[in-house]
Steps between C-alpha positions, in 0.01 A plus 500: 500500500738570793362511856631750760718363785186692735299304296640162536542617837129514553384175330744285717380650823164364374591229434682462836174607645247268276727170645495642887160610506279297219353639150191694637509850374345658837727373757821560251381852540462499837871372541636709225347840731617284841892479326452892334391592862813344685728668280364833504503488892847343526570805265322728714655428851891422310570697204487354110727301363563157439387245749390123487193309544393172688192303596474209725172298521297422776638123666202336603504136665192269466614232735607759788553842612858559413626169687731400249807542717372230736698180392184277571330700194702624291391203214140611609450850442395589156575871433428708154525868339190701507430636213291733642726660768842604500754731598643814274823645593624775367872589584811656396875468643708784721849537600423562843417271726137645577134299448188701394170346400182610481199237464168634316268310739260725693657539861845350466715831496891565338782349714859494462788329685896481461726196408720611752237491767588088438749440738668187399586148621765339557443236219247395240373235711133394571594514873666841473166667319267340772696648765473825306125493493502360885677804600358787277110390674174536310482857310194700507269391207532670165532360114840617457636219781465254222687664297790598724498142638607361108746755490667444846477160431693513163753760676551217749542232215770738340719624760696751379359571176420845429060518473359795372173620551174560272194733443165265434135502488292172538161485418336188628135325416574216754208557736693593872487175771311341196684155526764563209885688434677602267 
């Protein structure tokens, strides 16, 4: 009997599923509405069509409180993957150089920034990036900063390559200022 592509489709994105999240029926459910839910939104705010999908688990450290950068411990932190938290990202490439997300957690509103708005350093150095962040100051708080930082910082990396920007949606389950990142 021959299986449809959807088909086959289906059972290895429950199988994906089953290995991330465990065997029990009632959470797989849960993640299976969580991932349904992320799309549909991502489709809502930016159009079908393809687009890819990523998690990234929650890091949390049981010898320390994200001190593993400090030389003294780095042999002494013991950090892990939740299971039970992570991060779902949504996304999907553009030619232009713009950034628009949208994160489904209750009071974190849609942002958007430019590529462009990055605006370079003279080299790829460590030195030259802190004196970037010295001089651009302390922005006022909002998720997207953490997102624009990775991307200025890999514009910085790359001088001179040609970035382009992305549509996403996240959906998070790590608890805010709970102790853990993604």
């Amino acid at each position: 009997r021959l299986v449809s592509p959807r088909a086959l489709a289906a059972v290895h994105a429950l199988n994906a599923l089953k290995h991330r999240y465990g065997p029990n029926p009632r959470l797989l459910a849960a993640q299976v509405r969580r991932y349904r839910d992320a799309v549909a939104a991502f489709e809502e705010a930016f159009g079908p069509g393809p687009a890819c999908m990523v998690t990234a688990a929650a890091r949390i450290e049981v010898c320390g409180g994200h001190i593993d950068y400090v030389d003294y411990f780095q042999n002494k932190v013991l950090a892990f993957g939740s299971r039970e938290c992570d991060m779902l990202m949504v996304f999907r490439g553009r030619s232009d150089s713009a950034v628009r997300g949208r994160s489904l957690q209750p009071g974190f509103g849609p942002a958007s920034f430019g590529l462009d708005e990055f605006p370079g350093t003279p080299s790829p150095s460590a030195e030259d990036w802190l004196a970037f962040l010295d001089s651009a100051g302390c922005p006022a708080p909002h998720w997207v900063n953490y997102v624009k930082a990775s991307a200025f910082h890999l514009a910085h990396l790359h001088p001179g390559s040609r970035l382009t920007g992305i549509d996403f949606v996240v959906d998070s389950t790590i608890p805010v200022a709970g102790g853990a990142s993604s």
